[in-house]
N, CA, C and O atoms as a GROMACS GRO file, in nm:
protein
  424
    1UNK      N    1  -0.851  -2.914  -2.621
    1UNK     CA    2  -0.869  -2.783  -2.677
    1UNK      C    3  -0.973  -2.702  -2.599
    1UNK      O    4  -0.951  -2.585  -2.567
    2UNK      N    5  -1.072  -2.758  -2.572
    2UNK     CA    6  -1.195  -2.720  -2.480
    2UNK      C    7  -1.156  -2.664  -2.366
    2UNK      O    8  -1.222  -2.575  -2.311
    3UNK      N    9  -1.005  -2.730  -2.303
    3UNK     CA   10  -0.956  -2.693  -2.121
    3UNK      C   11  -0.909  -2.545  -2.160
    3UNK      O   12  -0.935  -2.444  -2.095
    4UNK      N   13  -0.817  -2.552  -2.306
    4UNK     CA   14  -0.730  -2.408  -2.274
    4UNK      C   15  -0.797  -2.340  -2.329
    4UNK      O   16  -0.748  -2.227  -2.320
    5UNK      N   17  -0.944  -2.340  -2.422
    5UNK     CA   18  -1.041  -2.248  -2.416
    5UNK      C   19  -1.079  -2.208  -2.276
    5UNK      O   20  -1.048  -2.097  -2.234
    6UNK      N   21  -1.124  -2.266  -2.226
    6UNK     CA   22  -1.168  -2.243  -2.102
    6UNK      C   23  -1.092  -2.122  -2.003
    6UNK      O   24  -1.126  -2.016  -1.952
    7UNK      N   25  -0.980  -2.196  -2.010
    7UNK     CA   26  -0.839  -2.154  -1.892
    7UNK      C   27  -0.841  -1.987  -1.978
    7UNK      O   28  -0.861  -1.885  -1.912
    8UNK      N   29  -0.822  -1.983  -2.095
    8UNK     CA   30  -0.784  -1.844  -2.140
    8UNK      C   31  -0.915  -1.792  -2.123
    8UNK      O   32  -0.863  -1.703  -2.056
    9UNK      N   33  -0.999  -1.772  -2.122
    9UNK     CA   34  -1.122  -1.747  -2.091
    9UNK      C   35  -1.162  -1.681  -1.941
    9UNK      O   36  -1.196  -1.569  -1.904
   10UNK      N   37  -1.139  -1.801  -1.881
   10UNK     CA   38  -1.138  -1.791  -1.749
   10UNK      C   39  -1.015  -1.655  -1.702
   10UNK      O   40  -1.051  -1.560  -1.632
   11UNK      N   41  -0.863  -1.672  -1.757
   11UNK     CA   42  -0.775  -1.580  -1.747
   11UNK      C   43  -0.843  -1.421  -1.800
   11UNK      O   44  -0.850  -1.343  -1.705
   12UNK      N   45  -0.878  -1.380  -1.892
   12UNK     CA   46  -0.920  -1.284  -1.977
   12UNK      C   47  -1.040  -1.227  -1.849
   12UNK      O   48  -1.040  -1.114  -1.800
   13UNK      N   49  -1.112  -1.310  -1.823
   13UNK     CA   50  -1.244  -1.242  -1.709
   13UNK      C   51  -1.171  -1.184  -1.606
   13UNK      O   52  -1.183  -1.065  -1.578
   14UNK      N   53  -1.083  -1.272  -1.539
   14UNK     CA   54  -1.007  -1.217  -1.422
   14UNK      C   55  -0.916  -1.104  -1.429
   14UNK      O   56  -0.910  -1.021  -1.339
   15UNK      N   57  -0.823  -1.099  -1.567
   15UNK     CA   58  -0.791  -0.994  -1.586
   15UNK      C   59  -0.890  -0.823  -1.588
   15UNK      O   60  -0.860  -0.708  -1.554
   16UNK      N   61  -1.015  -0.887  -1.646
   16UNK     CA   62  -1.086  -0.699  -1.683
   16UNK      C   63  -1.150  -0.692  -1.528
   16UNK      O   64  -1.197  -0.584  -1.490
   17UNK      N   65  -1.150  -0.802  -1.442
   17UNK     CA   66  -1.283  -0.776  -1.304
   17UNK      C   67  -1.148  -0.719  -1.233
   17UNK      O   68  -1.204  -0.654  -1.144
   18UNK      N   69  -1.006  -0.697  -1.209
   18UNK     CA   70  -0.972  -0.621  -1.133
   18UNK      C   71  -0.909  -0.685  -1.037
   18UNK      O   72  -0.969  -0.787  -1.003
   19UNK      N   73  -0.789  -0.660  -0.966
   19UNK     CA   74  -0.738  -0.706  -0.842
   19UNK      C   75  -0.659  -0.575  -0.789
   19UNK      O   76  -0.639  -0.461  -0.831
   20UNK      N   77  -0.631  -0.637  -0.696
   20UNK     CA   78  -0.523  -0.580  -0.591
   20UNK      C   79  -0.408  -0.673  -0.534
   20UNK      O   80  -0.447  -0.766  -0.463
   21UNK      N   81  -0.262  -0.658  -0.558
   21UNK     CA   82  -0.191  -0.734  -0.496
   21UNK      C   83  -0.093  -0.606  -0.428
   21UNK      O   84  -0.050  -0.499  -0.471
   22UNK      N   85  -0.083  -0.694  -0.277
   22UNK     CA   86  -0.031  -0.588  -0.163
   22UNK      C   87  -0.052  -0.540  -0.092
   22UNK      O   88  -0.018  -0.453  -0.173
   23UNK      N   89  -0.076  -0.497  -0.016
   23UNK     CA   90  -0.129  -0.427   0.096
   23UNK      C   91  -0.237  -0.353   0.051
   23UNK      O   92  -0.226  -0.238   0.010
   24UNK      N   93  -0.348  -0.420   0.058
   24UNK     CA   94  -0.502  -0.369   0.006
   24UNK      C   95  -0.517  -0.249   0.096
   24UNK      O   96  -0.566  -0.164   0.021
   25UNK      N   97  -0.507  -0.212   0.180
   25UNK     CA   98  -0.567  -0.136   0.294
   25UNK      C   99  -0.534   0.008   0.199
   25UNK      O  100  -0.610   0.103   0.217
   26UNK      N  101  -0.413   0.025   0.092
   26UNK     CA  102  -0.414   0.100   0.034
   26UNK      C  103  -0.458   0.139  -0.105
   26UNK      O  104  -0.402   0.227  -0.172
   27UNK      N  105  -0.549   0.076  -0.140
   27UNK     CA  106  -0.600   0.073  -0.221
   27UNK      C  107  -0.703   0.198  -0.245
   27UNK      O  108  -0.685   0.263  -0.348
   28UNK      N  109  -0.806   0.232  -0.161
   28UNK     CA  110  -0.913   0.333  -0.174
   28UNK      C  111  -0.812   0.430  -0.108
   28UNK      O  112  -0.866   0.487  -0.014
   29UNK      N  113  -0.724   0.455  -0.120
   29UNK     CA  114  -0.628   0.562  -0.044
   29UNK      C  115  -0.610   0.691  -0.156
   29UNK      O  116  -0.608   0.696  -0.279
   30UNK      N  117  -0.601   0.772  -0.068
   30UNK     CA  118  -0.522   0.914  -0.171
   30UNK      C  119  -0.462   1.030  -0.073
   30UNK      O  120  -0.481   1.047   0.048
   31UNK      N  121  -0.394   1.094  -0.152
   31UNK     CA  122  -0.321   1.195  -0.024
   31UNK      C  123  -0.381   1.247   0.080
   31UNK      O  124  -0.341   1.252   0.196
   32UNK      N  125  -0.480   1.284   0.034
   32UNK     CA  126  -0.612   1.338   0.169
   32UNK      C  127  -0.617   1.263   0.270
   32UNK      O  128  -0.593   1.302   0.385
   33UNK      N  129  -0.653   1.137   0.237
   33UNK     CA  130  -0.638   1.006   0.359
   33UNK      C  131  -0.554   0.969   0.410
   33UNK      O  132  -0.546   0.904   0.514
   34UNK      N  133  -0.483   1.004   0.348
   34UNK     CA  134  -0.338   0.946   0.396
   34UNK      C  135  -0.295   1.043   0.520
   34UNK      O  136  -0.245   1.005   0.626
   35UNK      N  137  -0.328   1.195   0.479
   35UNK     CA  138  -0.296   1.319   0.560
   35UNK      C  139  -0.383   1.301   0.651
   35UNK      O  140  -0.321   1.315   0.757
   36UNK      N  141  -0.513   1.272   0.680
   36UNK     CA  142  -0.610   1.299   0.783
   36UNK      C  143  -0.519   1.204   0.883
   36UNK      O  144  -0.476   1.248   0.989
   37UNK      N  145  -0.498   1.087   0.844
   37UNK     CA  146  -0.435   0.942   0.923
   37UNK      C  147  -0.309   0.964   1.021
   37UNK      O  148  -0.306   0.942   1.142
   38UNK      N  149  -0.207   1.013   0.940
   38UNK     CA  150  -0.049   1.040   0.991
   38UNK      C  151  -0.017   1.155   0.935
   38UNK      O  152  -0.010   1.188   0.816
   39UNK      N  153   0.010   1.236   1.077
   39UNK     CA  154   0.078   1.384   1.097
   39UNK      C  155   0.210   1.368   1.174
   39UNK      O  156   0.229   1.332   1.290
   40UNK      N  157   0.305   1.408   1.069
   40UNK     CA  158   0.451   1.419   1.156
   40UNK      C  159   0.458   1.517   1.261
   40UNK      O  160   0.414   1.631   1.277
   41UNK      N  161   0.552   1.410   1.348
   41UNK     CA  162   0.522   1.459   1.509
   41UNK      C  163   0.426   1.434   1.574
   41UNK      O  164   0.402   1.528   1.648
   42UNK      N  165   0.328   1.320   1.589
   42UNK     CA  166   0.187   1.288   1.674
   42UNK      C  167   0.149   1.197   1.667
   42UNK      O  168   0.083   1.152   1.762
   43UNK      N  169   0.180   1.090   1.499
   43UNK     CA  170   0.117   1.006   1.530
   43UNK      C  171   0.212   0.866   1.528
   43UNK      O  172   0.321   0.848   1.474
   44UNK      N  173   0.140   0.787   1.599
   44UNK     CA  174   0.244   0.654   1.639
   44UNK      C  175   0.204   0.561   1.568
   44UNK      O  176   0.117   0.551   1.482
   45UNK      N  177   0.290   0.482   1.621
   45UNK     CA  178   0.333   0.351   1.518
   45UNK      C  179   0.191   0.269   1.534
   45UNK      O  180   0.141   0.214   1.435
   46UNK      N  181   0.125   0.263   1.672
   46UNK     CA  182  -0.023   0.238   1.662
   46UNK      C  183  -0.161   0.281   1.610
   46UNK      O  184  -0.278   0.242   1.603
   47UNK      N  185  -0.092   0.367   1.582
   47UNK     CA  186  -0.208   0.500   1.501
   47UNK      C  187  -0.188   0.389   1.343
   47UNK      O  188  -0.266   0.310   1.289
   48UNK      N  189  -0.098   0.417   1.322
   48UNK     CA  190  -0.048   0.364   1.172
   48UNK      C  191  -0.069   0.211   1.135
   48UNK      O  192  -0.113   0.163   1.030
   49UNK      N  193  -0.047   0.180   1.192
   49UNK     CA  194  -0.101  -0.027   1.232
   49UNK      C  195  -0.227   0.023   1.236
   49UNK      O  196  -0.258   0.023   1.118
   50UNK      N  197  -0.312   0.063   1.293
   50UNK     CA  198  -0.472   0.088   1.279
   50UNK      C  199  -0.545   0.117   1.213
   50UNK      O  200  -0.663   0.083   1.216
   51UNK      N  201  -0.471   0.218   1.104
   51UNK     CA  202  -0.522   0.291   1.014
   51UNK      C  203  -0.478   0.170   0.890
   51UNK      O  204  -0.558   0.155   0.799
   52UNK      N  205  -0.372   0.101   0.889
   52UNK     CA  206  -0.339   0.031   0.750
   52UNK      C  207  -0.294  -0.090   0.730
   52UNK      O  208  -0.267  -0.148   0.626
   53UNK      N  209  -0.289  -0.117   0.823
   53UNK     CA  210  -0.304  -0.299   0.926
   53UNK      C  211  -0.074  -0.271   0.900
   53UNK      O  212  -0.005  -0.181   0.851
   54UNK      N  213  -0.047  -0.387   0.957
   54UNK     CA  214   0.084  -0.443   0.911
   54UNK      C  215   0.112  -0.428   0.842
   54UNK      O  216   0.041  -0.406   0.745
   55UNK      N  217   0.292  -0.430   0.840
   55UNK     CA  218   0.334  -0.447   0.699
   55UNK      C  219   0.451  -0.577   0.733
   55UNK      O  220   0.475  -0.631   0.841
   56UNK      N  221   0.509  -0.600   0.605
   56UNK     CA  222   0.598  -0.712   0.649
   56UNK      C  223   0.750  -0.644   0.606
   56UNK      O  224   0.859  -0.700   0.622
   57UNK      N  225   0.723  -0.485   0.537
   57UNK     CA  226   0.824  -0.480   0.493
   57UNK      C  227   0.885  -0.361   0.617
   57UNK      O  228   0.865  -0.240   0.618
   58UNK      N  229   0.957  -0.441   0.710
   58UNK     CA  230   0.998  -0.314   0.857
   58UNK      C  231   1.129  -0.323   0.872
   58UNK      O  232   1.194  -0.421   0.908
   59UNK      N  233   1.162  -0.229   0.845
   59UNK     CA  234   1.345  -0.214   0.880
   59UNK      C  235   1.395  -0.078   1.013
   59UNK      O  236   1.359   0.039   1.029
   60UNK      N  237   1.496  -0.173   1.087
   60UNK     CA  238   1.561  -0.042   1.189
   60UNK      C  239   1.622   0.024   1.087
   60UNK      O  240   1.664  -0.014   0.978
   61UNK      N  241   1.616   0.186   1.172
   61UNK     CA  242   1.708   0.300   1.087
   61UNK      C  243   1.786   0.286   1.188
   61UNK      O  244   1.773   0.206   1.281
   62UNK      N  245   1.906   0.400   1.162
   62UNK     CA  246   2.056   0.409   1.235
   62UNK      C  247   2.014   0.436   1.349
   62UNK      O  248   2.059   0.366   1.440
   63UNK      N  249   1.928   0.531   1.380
   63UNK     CA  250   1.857   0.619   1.500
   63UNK      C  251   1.810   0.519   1.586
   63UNK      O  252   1.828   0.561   1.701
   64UNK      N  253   1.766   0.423   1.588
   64UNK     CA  254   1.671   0.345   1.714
   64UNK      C  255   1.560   0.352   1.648
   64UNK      O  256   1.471   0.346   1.733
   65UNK      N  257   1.503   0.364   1.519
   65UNK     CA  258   1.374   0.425   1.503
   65UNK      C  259   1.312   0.289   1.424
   65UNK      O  260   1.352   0.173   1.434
   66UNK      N  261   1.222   0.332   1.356
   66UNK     CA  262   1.142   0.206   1.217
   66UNK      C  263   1.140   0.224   1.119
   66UNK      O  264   1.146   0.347   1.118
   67UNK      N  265   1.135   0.190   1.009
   67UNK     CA  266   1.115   0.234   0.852
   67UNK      C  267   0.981   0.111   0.803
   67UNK      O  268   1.004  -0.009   0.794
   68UNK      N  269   0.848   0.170   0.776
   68UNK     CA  270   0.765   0.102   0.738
   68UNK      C  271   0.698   0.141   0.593
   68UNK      O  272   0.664   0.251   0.549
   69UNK      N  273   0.691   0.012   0.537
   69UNK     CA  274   0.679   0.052   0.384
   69UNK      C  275   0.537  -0.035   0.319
   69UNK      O  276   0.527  -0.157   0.310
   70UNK      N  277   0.440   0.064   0.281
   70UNK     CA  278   0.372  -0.002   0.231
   70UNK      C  279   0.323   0.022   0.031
   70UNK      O  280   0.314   0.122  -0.040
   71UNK      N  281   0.304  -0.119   0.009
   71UNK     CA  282   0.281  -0.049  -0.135
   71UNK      C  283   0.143  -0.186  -0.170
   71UNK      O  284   0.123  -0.284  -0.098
   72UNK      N  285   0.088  -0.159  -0.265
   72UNK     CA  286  -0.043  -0.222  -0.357
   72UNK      C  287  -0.037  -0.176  -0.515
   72UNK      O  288  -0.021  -0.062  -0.558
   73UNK      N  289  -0.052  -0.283  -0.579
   73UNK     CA  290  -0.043  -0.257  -0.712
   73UNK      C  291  -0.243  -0.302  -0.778
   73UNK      O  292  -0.283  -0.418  -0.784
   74UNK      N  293  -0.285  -0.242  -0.797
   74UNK     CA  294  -0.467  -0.243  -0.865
   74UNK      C  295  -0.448  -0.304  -1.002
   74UNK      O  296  -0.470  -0.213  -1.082
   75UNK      N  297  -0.431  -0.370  -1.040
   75UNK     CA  298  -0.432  -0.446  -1.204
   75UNK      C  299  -0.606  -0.377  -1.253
   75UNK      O  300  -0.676  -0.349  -1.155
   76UNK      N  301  -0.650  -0.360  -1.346
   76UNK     CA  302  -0.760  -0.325  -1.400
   76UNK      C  303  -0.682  -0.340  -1.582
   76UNK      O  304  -0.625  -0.272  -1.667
   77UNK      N  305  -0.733  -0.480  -1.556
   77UNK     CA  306  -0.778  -0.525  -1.746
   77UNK      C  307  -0.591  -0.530  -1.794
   77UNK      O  308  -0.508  -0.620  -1.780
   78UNK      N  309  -0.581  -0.394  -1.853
   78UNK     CA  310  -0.380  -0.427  -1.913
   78UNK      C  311  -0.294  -0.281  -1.858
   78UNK      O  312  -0.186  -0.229  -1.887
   79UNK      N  313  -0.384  -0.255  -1.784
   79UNK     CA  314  -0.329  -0.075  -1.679
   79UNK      C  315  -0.350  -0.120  -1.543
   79UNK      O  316  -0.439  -0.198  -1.508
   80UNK      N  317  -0.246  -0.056  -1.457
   80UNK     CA  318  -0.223  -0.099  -1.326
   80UNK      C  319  -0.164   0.044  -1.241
   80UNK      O  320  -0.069   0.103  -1.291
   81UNK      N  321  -0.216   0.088  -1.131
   81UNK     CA  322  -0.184   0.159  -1.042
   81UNK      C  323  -0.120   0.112  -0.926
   81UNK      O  324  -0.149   0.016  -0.855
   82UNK      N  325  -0.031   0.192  -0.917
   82UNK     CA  326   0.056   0.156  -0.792
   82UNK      C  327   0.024   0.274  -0.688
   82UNK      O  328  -0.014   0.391  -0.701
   83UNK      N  329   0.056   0.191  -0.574
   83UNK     CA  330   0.020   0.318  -0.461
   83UNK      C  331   0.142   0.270  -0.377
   83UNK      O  332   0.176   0.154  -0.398
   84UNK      N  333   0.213   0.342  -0.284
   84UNK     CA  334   0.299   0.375  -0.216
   84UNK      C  335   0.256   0.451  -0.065
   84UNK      O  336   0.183   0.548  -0.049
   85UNK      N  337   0.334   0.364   0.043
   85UNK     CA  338   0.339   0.481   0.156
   85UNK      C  339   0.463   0.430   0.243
   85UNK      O  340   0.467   0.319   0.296
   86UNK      N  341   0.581   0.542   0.253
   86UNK     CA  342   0.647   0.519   0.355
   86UNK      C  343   0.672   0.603   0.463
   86UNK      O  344   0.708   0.720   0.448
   87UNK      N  345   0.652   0.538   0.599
   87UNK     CA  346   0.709   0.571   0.698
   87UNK      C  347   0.767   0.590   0.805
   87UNK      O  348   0.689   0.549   0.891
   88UNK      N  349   0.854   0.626   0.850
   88UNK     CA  350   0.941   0.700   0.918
   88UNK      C  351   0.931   0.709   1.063
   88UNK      O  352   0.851   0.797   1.095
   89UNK      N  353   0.996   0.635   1.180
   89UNK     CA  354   0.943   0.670   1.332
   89UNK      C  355   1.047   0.683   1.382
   89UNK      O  356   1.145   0.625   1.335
   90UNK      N  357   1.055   0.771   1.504
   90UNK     CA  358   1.161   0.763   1.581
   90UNK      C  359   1.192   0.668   1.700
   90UNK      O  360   1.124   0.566   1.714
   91UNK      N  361   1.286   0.696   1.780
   91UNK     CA  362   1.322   0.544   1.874
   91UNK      C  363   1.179   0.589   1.961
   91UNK      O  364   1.170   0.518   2.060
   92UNK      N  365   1.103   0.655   1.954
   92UNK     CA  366   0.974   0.663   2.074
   92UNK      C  367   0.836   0.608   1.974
   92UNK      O  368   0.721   0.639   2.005
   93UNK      N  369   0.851   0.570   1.918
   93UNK     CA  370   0.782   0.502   1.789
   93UNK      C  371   0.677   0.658   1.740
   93UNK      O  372   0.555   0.638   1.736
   94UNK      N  373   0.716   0.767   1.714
   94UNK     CA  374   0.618   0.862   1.679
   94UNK      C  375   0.639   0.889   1.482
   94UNK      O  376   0.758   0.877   1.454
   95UNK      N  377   0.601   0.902   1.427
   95UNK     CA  378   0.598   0.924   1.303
   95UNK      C  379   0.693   1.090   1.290
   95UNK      O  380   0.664   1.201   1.333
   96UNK      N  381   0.809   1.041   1.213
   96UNK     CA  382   0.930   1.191   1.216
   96UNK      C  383   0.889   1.247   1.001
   96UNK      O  384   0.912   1.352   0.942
   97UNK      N  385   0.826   1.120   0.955
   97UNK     CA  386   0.819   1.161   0.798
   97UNK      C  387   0.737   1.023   0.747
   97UNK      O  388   0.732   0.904   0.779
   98UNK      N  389   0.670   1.124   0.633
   98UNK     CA  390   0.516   1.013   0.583
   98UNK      C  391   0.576   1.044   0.415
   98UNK      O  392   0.615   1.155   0.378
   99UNK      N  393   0.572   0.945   0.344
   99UNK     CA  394   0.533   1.012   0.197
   99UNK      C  395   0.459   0.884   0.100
   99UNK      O  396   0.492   0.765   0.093
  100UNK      N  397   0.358   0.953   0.039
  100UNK     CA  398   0.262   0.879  -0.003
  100UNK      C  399   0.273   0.878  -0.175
  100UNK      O  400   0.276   0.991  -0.224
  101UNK      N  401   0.276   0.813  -0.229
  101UNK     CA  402   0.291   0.797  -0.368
  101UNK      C  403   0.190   0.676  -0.467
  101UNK      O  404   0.178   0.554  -0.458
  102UNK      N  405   0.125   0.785  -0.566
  102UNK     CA  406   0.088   0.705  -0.614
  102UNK      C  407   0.130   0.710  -0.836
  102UNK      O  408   0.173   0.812  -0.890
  103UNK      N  409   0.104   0.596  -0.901
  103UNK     CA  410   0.150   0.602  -1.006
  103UNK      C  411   0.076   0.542  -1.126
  103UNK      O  412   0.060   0.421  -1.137
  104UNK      N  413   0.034   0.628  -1.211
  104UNK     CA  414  -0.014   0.532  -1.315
  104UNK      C  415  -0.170   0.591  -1.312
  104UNK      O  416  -0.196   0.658  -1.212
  105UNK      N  417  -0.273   0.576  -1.406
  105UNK     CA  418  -0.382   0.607  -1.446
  105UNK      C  419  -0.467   0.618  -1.310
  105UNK      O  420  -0.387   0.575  -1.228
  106UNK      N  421  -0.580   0.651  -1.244
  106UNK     CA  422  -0.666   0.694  -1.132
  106UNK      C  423  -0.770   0.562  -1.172
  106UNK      O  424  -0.872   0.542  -1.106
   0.00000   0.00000   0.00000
């Protein structure tokens, strides 16, 4: 009785201290940052790896180009924010479209 005191206990702390699952790098993000980072038409696929590390989720488009998708979900206690960013390169790896999304309480 003492362990699953414990265990729920232990669960309940971890829940209110907060996480991030996903691509953390987006976490302290918001449209502003996102805009200073990647401007369609200029910035490259290295710009974007620099600014928000990897992603794992990369798909070819029809074009020759990339489709890179990043997302992070913030758990805080029993409310959770999602953040979103996808984008868009052409076959010269330059950024053709950015869109940044986020959802759920600040």
């Amino acid at each position: 009785m003492k362990k699953i005191f414990a265990v729920a206990i232990t669960a309940f702390v971890i829940a209110l201290s907060g996480c991030a699952i996903g691509d953390e790098s987006l976490s302290a993000t918001n449209i502003a940052s996102v805009d200073k980072y990647i401007v369609d038409g200029k910035t490259t696929m290295t710009d974007v790896k620099a600014a928000f590390g990897d992603t794992d989720a990369k798909k070819q488009t029809m074009d020759g180009g990339e489709f890179w998708y990043y997302s992070v979900v913030n758990h805080y206690g029993v409310t959770a924010t999602i953040k979103t960013l996808a984008v868009t390169f052409d076959d010269k790896g330059i950024v053709t479209n950015h869109v940044y999304g986020k959802y759920g309480p600040s």
